[in-house]
N, CA, C and O atoms as a GROMACS GRO file, in nm:
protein
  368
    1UNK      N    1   0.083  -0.118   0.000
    1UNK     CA    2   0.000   0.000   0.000
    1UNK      C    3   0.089   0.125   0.000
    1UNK      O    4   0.188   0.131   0.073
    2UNK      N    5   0.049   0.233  -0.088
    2UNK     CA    6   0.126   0.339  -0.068
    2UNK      C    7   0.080   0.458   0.026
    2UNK      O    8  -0.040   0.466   0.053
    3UNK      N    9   0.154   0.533   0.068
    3UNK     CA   10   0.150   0.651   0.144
    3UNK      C   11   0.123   0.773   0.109
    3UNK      O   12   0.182   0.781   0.001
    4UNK      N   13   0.075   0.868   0.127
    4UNK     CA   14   0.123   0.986   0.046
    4UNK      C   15   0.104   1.117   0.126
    4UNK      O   16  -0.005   1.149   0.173
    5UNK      N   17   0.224   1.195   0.140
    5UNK     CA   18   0.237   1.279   0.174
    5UNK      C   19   0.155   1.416   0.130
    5UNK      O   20   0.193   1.462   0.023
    6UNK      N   21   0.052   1.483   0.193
    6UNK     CA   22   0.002   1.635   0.055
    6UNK      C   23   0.048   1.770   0.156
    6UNK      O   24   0.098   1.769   0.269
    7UNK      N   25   0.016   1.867   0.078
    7UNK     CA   26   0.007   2.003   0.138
    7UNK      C   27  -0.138   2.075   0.065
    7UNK      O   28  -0.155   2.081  -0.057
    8UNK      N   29  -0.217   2.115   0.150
    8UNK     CA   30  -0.297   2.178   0.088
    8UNK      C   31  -0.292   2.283   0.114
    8UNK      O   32  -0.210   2.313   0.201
    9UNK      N   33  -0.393   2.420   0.037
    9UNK     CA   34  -0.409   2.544   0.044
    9UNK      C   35  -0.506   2.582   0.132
    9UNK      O   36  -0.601   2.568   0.055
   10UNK      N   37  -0.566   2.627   0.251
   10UNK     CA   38  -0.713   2.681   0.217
   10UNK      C   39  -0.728   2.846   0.254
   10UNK      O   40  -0.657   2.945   0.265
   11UNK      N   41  -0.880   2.804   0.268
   11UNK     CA   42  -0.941   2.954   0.156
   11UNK      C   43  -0.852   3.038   0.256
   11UNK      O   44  -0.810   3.126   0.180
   12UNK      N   45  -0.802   3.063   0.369
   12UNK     CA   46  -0.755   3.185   0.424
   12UNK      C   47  -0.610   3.183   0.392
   12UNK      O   48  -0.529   3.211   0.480
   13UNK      N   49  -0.566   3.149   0.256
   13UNK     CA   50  -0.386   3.082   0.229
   13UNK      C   51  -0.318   3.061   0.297
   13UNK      O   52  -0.197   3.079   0.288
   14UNK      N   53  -0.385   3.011   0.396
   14UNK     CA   54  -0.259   2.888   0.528
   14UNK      C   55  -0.200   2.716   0.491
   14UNK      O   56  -0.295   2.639   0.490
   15UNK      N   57  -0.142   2.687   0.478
   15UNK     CA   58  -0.117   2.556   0.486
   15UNK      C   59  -0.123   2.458   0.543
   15UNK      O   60  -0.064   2.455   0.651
   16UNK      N   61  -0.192   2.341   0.498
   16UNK     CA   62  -0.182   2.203   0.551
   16UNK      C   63  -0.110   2.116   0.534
   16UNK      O   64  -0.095   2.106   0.413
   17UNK      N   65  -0.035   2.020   0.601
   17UNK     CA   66   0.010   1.895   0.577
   17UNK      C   67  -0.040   1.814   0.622
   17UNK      O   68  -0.090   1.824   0.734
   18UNK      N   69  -0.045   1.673   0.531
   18UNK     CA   70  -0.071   1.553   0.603
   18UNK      C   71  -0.058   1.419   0.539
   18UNK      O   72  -0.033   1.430   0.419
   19UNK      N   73  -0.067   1.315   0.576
   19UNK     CA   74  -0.036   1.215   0.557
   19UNK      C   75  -0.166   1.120   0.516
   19UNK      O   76  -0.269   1.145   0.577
   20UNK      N   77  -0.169   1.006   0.412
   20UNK     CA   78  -0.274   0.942   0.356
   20UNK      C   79  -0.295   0.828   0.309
   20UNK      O   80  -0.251   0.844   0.196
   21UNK      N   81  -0.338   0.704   0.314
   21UNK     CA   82  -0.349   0.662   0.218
   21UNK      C   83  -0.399   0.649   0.165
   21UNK      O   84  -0.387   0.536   0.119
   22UNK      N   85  -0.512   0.733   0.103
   22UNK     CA   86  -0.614   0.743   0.025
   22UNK      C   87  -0.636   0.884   0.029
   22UNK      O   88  -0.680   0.947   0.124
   23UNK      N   89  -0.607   0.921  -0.068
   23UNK     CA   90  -0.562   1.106  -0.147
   23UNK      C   91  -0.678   1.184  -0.124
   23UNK      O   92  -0.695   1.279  -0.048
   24UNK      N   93  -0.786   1.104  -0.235
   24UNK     CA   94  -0.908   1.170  -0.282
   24UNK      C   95  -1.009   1.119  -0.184
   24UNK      O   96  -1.123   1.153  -0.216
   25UNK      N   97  -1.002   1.050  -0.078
   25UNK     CA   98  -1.091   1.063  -0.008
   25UNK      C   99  -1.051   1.166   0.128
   25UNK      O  100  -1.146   1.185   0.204
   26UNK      N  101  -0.922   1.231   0.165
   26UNK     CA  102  -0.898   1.275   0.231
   26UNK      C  103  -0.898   1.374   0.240
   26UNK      O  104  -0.905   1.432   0.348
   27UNK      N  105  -0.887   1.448   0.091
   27UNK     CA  106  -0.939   1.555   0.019
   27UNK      C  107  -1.098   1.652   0.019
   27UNK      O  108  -1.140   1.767   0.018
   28UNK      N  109  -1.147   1.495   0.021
   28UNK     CA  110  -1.329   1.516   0.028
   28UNK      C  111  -1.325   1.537   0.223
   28UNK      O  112  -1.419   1.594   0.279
   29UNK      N  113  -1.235   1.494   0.284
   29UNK     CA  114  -1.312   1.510   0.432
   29UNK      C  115  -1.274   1.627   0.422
   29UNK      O  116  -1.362   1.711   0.441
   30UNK      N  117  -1.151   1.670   0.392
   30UNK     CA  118  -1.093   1.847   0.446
   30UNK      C  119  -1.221   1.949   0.372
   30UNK      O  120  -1.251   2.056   0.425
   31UNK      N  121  -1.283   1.906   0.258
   31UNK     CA  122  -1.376   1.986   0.217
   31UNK      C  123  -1.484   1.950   0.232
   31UNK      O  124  -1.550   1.951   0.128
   32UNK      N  125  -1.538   1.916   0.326
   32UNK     CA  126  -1.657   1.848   0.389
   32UNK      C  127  -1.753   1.735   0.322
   32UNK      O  128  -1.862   1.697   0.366
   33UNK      N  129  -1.675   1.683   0.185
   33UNK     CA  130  -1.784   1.611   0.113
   33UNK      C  131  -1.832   1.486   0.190
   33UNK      O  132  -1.928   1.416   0.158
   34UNK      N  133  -1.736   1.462   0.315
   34UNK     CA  134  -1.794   1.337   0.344
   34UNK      C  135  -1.725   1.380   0.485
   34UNK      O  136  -1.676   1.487   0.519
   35UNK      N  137  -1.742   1.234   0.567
   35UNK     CA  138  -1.702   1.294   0.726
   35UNK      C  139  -1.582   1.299   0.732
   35UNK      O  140  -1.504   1.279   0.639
   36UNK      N  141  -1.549   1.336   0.871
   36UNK     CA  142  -1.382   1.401   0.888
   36UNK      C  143  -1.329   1.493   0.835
   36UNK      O  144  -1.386   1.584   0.775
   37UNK      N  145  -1.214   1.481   0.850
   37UNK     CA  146  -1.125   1.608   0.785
   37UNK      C  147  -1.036   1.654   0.934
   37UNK      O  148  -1.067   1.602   1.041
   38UNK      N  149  -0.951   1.732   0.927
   38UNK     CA  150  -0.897   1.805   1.050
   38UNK      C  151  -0.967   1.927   1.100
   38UNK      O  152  -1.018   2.022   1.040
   39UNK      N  153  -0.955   1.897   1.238
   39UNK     CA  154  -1.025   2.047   1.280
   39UNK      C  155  -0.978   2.202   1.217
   39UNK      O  156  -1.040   2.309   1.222
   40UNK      N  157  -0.862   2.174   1.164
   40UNK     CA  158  -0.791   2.311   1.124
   40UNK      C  159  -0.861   2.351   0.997
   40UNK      O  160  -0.903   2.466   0.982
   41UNK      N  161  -0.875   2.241   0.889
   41UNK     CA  162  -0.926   2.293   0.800
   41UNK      C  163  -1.073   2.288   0.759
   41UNK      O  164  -1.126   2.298   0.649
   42UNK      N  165  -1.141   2.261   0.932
   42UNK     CA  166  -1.315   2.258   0.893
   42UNK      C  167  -1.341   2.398   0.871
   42UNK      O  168  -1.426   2.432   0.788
   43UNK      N  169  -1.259   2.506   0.955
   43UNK     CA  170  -1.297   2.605   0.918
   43UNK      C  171  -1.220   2.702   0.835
   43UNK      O  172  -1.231   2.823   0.848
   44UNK      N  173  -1.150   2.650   0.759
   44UNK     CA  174  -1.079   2.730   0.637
   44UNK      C  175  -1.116   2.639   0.500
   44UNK      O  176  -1.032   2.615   0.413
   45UNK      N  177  -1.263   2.591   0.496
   45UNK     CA  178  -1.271   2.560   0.369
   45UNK      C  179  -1.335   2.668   0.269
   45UNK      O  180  -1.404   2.768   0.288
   46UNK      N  181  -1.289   2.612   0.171
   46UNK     CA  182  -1.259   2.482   0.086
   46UNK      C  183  -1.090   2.484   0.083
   46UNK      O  184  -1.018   2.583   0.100
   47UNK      N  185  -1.060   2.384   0.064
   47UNK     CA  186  -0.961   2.373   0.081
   47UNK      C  187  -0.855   2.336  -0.093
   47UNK      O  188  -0.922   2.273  -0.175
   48UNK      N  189  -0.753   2.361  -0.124
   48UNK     CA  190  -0.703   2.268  -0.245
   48UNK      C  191  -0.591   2.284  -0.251
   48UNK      O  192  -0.512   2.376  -0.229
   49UNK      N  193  -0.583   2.109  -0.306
   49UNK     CA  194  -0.437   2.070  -0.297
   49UNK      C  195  -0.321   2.110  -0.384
   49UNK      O  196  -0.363   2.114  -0.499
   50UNK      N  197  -0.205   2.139  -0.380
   50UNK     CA  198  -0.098   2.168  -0.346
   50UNK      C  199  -0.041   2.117  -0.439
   50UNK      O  200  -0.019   2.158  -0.553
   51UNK      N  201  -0.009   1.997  -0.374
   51UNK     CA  202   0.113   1.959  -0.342
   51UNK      C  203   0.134   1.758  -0.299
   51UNK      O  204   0.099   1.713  -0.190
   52UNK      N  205   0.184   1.687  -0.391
   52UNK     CA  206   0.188   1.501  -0.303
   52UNK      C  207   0.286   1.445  -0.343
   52UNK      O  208   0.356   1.472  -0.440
   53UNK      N  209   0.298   1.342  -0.249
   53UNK     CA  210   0.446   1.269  -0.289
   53UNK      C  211   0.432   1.125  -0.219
   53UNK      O  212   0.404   1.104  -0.101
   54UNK      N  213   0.455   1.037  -0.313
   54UNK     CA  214   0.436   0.909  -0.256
   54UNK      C  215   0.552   0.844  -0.208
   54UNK      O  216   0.671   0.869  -0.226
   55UNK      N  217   0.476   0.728  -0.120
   55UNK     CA  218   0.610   0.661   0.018
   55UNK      C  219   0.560   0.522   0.009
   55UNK      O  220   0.441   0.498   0.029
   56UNK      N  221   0.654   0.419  -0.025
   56UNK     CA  222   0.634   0.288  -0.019
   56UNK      C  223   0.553   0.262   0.157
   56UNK      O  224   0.470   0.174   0.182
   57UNK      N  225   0.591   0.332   0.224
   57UNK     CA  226   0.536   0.292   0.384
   57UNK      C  227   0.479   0.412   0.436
   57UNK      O  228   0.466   0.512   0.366
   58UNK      N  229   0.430   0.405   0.599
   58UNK     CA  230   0.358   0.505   0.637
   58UNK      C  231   0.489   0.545   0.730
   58UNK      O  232   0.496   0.668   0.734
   59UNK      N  233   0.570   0.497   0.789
   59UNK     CA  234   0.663   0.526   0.879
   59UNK      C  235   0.810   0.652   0.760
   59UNK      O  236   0.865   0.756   0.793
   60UNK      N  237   0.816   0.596   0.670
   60UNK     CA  238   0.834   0.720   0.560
   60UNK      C  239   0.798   0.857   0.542
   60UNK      O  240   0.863   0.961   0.544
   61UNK      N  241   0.648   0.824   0.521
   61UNK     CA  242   0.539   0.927   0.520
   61UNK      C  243   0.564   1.005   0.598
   61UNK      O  244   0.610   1.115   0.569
   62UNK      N  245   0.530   0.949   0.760
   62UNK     CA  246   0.562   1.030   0.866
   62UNK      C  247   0.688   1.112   0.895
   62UNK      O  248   0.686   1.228   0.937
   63UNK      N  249   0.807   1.034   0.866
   63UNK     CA  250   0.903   1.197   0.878
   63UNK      C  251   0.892   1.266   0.755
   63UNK      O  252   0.916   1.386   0.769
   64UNK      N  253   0.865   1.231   0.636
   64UNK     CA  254   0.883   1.309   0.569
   64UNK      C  255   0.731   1.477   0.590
   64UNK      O  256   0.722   1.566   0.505
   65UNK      N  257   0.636   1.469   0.724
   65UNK     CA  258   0.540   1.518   0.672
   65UNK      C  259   0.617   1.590   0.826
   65UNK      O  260   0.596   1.708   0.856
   66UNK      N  261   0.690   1.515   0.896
   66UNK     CA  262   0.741   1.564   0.993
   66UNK      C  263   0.853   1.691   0.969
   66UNK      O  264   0.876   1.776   1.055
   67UNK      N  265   0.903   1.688   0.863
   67UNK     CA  266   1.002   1.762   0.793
   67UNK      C  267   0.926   1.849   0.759
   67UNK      O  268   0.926   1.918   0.861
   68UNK      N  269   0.829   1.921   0.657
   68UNK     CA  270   0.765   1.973   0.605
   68UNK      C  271   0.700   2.064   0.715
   68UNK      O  272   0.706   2.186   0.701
   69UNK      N  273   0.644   2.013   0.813
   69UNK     CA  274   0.536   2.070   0.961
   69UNK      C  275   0.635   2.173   1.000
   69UNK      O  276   0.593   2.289   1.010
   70UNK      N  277   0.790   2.141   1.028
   70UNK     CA  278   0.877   2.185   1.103
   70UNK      C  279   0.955   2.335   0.989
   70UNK      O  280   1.012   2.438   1.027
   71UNK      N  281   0.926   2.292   0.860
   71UNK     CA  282   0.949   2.399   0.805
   71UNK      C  283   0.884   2.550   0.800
   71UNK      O  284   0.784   2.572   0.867
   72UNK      N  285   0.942   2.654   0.720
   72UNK     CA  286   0.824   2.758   0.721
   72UNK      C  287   0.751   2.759   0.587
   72UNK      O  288   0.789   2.712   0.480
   73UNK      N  289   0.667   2.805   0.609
   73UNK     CA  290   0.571   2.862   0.483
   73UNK      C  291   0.605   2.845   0.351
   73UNK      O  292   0.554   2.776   0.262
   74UNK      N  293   0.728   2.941   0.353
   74UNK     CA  294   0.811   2.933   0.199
   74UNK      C  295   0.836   2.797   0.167
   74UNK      O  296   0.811   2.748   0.057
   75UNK      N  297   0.899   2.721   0.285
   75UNK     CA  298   0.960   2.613   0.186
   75UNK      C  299   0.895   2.459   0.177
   75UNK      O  300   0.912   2.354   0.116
   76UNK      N  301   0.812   2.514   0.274
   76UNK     CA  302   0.690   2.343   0.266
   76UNK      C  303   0.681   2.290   0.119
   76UNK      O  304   0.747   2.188   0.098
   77UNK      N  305   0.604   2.348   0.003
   77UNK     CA  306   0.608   2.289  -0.105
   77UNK      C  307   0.742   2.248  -0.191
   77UNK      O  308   0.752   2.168  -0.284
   78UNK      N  309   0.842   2.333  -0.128
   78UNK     CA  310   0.970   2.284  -0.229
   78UNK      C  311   0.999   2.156  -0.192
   78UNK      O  312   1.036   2.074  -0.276
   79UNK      N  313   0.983   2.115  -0.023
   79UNK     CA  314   1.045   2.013   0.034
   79UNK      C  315   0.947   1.918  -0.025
   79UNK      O  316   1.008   1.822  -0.070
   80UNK      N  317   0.823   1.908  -0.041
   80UNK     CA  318   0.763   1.810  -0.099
   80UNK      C  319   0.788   1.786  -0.275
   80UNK      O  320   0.780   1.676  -0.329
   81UNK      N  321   0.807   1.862  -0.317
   81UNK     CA  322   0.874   1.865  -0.493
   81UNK      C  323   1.012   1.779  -0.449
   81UNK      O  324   1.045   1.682  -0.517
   82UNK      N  325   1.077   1.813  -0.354
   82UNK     CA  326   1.212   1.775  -0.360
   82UNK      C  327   1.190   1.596  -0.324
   82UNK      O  328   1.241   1.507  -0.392
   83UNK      N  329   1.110   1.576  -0.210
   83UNK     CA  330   1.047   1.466  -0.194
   83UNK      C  331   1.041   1.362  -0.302
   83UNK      O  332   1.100   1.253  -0.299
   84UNK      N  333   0.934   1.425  -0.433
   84UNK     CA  334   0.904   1.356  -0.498
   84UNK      C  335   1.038   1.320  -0.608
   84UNK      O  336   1.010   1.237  -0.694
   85UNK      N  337   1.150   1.365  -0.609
   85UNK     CA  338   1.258   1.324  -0.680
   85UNK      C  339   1.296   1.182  -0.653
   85UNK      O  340   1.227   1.101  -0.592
   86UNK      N  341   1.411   1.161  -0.703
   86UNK     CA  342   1.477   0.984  -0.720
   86UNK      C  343   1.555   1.021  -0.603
   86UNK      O  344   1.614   0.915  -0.580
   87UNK      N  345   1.590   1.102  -0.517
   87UNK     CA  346   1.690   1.125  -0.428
   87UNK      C  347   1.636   1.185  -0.278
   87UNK      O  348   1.670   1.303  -0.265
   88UNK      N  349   1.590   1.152  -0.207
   88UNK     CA  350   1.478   1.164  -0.082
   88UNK      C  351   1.621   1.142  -0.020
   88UNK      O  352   1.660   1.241  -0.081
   89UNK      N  353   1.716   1.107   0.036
   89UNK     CA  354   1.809   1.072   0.096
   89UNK      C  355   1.880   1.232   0.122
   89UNK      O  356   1.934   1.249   0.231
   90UNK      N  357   1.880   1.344   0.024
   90UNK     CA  358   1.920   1.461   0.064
   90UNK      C  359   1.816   1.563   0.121
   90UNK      O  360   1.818   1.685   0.102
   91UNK      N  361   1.737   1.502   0.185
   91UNK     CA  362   1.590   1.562   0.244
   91UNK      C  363   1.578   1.500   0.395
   91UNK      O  364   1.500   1.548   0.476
   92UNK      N  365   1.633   1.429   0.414
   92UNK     CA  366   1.648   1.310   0.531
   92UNK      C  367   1.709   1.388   0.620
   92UNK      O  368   1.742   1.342   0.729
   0.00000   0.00000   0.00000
């Protein structure tokens, strides 16, 4: 099963990260199409995505979304572009 790391936008241009394995349904909770979602972005919807990067595992996933959280603003989406390269080892 794969993982996947996103960043989303919402409507007040703050950023989300998070972790998934299932994209488009996680997508639909942050924008209320179905239940769940995070409390952060129940009230900054609608929300849209960004930004993904896939991870053979979830323990992957997790630092890599851990990396991203810890960054600022500016560079959240680069680190996930950089993510999605053949070389994740200079992101580590």
């Amino acid at each position: 099963m794969s993982w996947f790391v996103y960043i989303v936008e919402c409507s007040d241009g703050t950023l989300y990260c998070g972790i998934t394995c299932d994209l488009e349904r996680r997508v639909n909770e942050h924008n209320g199409l179905q239940p769940g979602g995070a409390k952060y972005t129940r009230s900054r919807r609608p929300i849209r995505l960004v930004s993904t990067a896939t991870f053979q595992n979830r323990s992957e996933a997790s630092k890599a979304e851990y990396k991203i959280k810890m960054a600022c603003k500016s560079k959240k989406v680069s680190i996930l572009e950089a993510l999605q390269g053949s070389d994740r080892e200079t992101i580590r």
